[in-house]
DRENLO-953561 format. One record per residue (C-alpha): residue in one letter; x, y, z. Coordinates in steps of 0.25 Angstrom, whole numbers, plus 5000, padded with zeros to 4 digits. Example, Ala and Ser with C-alpha at 12.3 -4.5 7.8 and 13.67 -1.06 7.14 Angstrom:
# residues 2
A504949825031S505549965029
This chain:
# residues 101
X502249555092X501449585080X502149675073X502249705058X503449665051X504349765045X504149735031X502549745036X502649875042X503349945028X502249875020X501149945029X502050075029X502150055014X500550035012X500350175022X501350255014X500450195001X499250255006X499750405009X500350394996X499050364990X498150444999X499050574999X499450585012X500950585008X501450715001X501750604990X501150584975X500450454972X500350464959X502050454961X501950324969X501050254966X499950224955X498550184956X498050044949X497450074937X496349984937X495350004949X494549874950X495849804957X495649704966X495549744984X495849914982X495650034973X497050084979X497849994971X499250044965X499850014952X501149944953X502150014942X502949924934X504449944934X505549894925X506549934937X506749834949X506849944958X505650014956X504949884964X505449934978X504950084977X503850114987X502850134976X503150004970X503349914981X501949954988X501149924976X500849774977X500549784994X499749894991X498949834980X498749724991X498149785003X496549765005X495649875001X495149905016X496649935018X496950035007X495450095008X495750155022X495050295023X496350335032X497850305034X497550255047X496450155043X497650115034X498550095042X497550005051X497149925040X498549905037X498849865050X497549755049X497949715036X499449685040X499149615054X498249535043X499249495033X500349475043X499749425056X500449495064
């Protein structure tokens, strides 16, 4: 049928929600979310987040936590998109790539 999985589809909802975050489209703070990689020569893209270490197992499943790593993974053609629906596109082209759906 060639539709996304469910654990697929909150990934790509997940990664939509990190970029309004970031870009200020949400009436949220980033700087309370998420925090930007220190060092900026990092390997694929400049947006890379810092991942907060935490003594406390269930910090690991906070949004801000468990987006980190898929984020940080994304290609920079992906996370460079002038607009959130050139995102969204990408998004969609980098999935059906991963997947095969």
């Amino acid at each position: 049928m060639g539709l996304y999985t469910l654990s697929l589809r909150r990934e790509k909802g997940d990664m939509i929600q990190v970029i309004k975050i970031l870009n200020g489209m949400d009436n949220l703070e980033s700087n309370t979310f998420f925090e930007r990689a220190p060092v900026r020569n990092t390997r694929g893209h400049c947006f890379k987040l810092f991942k907060k270490h935490s003594r406390v197992e269930l910090h690991k499943h906070f949004f801000s936590q468990s987006v980190v790593d898929k984020w940080n993974s994304l290609p920079k053609e992906v996370v460079e998109s002038e607009s959130l629906n050139i995102l969204k596109n990408r998004l969609n082209d980098y999935y059906k790539r991963v997947s095969r759906v």
